[in-house]
N, C-alpha and C positions, 0 to 999 in steps of 0.2 A: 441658500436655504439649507443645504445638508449638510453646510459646518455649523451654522446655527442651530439646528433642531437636532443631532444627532456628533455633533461635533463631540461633548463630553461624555456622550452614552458609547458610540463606536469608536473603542480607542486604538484598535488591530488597523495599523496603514491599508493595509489590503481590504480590509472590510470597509472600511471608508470610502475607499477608493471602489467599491462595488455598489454603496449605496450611492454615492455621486454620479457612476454609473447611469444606474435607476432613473434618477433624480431628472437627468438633464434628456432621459428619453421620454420621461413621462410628462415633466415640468414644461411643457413648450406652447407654442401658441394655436399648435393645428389637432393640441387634446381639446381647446374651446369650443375651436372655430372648424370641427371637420365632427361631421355625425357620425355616432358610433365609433370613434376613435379608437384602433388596437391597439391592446397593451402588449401584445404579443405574437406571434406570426400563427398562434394557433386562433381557431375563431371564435372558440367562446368566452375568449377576454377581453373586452372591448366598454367601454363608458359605457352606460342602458341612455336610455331617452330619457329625459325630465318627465318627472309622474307624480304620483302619490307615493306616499312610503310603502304600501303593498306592495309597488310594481318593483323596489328596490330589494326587499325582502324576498319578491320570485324570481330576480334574478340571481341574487345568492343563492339560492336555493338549488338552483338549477349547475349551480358551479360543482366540478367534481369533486368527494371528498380526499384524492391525494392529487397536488397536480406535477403535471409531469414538467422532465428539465425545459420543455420549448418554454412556456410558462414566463419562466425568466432570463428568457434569451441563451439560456443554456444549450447545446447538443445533446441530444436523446441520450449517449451512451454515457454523459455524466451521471445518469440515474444507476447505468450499471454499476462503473466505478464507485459508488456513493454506498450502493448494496453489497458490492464484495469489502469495502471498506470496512462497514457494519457488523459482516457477518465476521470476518478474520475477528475484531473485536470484542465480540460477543465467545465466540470459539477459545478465544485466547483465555477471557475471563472466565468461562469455565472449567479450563486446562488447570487452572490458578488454586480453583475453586476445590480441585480434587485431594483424597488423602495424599501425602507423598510418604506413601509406603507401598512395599511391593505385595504382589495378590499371594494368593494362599498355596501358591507351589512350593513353600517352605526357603525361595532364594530371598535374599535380601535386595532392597531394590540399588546398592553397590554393587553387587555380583550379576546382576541381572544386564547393566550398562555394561561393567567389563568386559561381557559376552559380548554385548552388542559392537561396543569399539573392537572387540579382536575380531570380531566376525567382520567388520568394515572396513580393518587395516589388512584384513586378505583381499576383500574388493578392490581394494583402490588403488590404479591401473598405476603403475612405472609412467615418469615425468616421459615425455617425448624427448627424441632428440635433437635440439631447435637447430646443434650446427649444419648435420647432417642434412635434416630439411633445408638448408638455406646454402647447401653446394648443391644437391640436384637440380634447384629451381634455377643455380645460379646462369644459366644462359639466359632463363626470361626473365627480363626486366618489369613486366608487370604490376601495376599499380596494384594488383589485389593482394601481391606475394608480400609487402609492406606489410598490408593490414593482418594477411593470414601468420607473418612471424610475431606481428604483437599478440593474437591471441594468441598464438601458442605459448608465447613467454607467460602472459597472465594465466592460461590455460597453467602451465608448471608449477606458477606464483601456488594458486589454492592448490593443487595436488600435495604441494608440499608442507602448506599450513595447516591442510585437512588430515595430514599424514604425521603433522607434528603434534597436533591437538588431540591427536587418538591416542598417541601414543605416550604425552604427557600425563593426558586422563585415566590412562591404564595406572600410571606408575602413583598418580592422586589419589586413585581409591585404595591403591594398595599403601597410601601413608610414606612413600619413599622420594614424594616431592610437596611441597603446597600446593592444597587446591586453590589456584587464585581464581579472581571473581569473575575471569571471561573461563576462566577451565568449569568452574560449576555455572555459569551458564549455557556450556555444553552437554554437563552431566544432565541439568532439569529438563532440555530442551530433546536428550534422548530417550531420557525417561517417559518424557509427555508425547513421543512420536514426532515431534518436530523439527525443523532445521534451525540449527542453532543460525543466530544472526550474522558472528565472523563468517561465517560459511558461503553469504550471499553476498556481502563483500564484492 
């Protein structure tokens, strides 16, 4: 029934595969033959009794007007994930939305980044030193000390990407290299307060 009725309207695999889902919980033989049958583990979803069309009409009625993840079989905390989703989105598009030019302290908003990167290539701590960590630990054998030398290594990876891209973007604004298209999406993404995306990498 749900590649026939929905088969050329949902064409996303995974949305098909959620409406089939749906389909084969709701489609069954014990939605007929079982009263009040639930549609969901919450209790006000459930088939109404056979009536007149009022009684279907006060049941709708009575449905909430947002409903929550149990609803559709979901976990509660998809609603949060769903809202921080929303909101980053919404945030972003008005980040977008904004002049890009600097405010009225008379810097230019080049000169305003520069700062910002030189003020953050003085933050940004000295890589570790992964050999040295890995002769002290070397008596214990330890399965954590594995996992603690990879993040250190990736811990170094972005120290060093963060510390390359600073310092690239300095020399971008000042015209003594191309701005390429991940360096000024570091420049917008400083400008707007944010974390550039190679960053989270």
């Amino acid at each position: 029934i749900g590649e026939a009725n929905y088969g050329g309207r949902v064409t996303d695999a995974w949305d098909r595969r959620l409406v089939n889902t749906y389909l084969d919980t709701w489609y069954c033989d014990e939605a007929i033959n079982t009263e009040n049958f639930k549609l969901s583990s919450l209790a006000t979803y459930y088939i109404p009794d056979d009536g007149p069309l009022q009684s279907y009409k006060d049941y709708i009625a009575q449905l909430p007007n947002f409903d929550a993840p149990e609803a559709f079989g979901q976990h509660g905390n998809a609603d949060i994930a769903s809202q921080i989703e929303d909101t980053v989105e919404l945030l972003e598009s008005i980040l977008m939305m904004q002049p890009r030019v600097a405010g009225g302290g008379g810097a230019t908003r080049e000169e305003l980044v520069d700062d910002m990167a030189k003020g953050l290539l003085e933050q940004v701590p000295a890589p570790l030193d992964l050999d040295a960590i890995i002769k002290a630990k070397m008596d214990d054998q330890s399965a954590l000390h594995v996992v603690l030398f990879q993040e250190i290594e990736r811990y170094n990876i972005m120290l060093g990407g963060v510390r390359r891209q600073l310092a690239d973007l300095r020399k971008a604004v000042k015209g003594t290299v191309v701005m390429t298209a991940e360096l000024e999406d570091v420049f917008i993404c400083m400008f707007d307060g944010r974390i550039p995306a190679s960053w989270l990498k």
